[in-house]
C-alpha atoms as one frame of an Amber mdcrd trajectory, in Angstrom:
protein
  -9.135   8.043   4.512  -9.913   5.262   2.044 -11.341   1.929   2.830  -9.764
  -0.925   0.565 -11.469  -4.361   0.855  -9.204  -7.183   0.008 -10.709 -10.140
  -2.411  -7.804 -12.253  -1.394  -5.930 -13.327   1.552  -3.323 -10.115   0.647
  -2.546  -7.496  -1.911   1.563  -6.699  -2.512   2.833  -3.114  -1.125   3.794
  -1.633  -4.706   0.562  -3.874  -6.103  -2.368  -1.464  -3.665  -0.324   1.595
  -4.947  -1.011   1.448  -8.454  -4.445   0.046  -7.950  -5.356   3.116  -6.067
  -4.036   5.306  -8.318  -1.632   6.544  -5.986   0.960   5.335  -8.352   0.728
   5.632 -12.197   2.819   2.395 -12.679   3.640  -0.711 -10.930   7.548   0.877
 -11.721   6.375   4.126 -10.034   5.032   2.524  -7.064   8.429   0.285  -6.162
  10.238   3.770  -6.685   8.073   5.734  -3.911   8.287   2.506  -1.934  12.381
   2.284  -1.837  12.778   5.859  -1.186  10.913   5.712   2.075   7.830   7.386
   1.429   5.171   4.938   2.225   4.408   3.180   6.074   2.687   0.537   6.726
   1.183   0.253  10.279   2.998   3.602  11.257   6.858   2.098  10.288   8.667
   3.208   6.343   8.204   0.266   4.690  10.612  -0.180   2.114   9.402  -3.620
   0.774   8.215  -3.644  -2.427   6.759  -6.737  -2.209   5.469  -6.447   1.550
   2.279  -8.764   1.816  -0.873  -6.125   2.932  -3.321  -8.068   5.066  -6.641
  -6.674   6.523  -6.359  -4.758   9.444  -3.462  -3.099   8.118  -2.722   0.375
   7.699  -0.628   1.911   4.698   0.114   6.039   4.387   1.667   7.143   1.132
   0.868  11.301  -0.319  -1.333  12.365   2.202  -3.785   9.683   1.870  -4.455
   6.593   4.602  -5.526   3.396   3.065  -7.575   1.513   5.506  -7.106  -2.564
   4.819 -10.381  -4.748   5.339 -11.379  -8.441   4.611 -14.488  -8.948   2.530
């Protein structure tokens, strides 16, 4: 489990991928994203774009991405 704390309001879906590292590319991270292997809050989410808030919960390779405010 990681903890991510948000410096802004939200982060974009494909955006927390690659700054985790759980993507190489921004590119990558939209490609994982529209073949259905990443869920947000327990549902595929297959918005690139999908706005990440705190509280939420994203699950993409194994890993679980905790969302909090600062």
């Amino acid at each position: 489990m990681i903890e991510v704390t948000l410096t802004k309001e939200f982060i974009e879906l494909y955006a927390l991928l690659k700054l985790e590292s759980l993507a190489a590319s921004g590119g990558e991270a939209k490609f994982f994203i529209a073949e259905g292997n990443v869920r947000v809050n327990g549902v595929v989410e297959t918005r690139k774009r999908k706005k990440i808030i705190a509280g939420d919960t994203v699950e993409f390779a194994g890993e679980t991405l905790i969302i909090k405010a600062e």
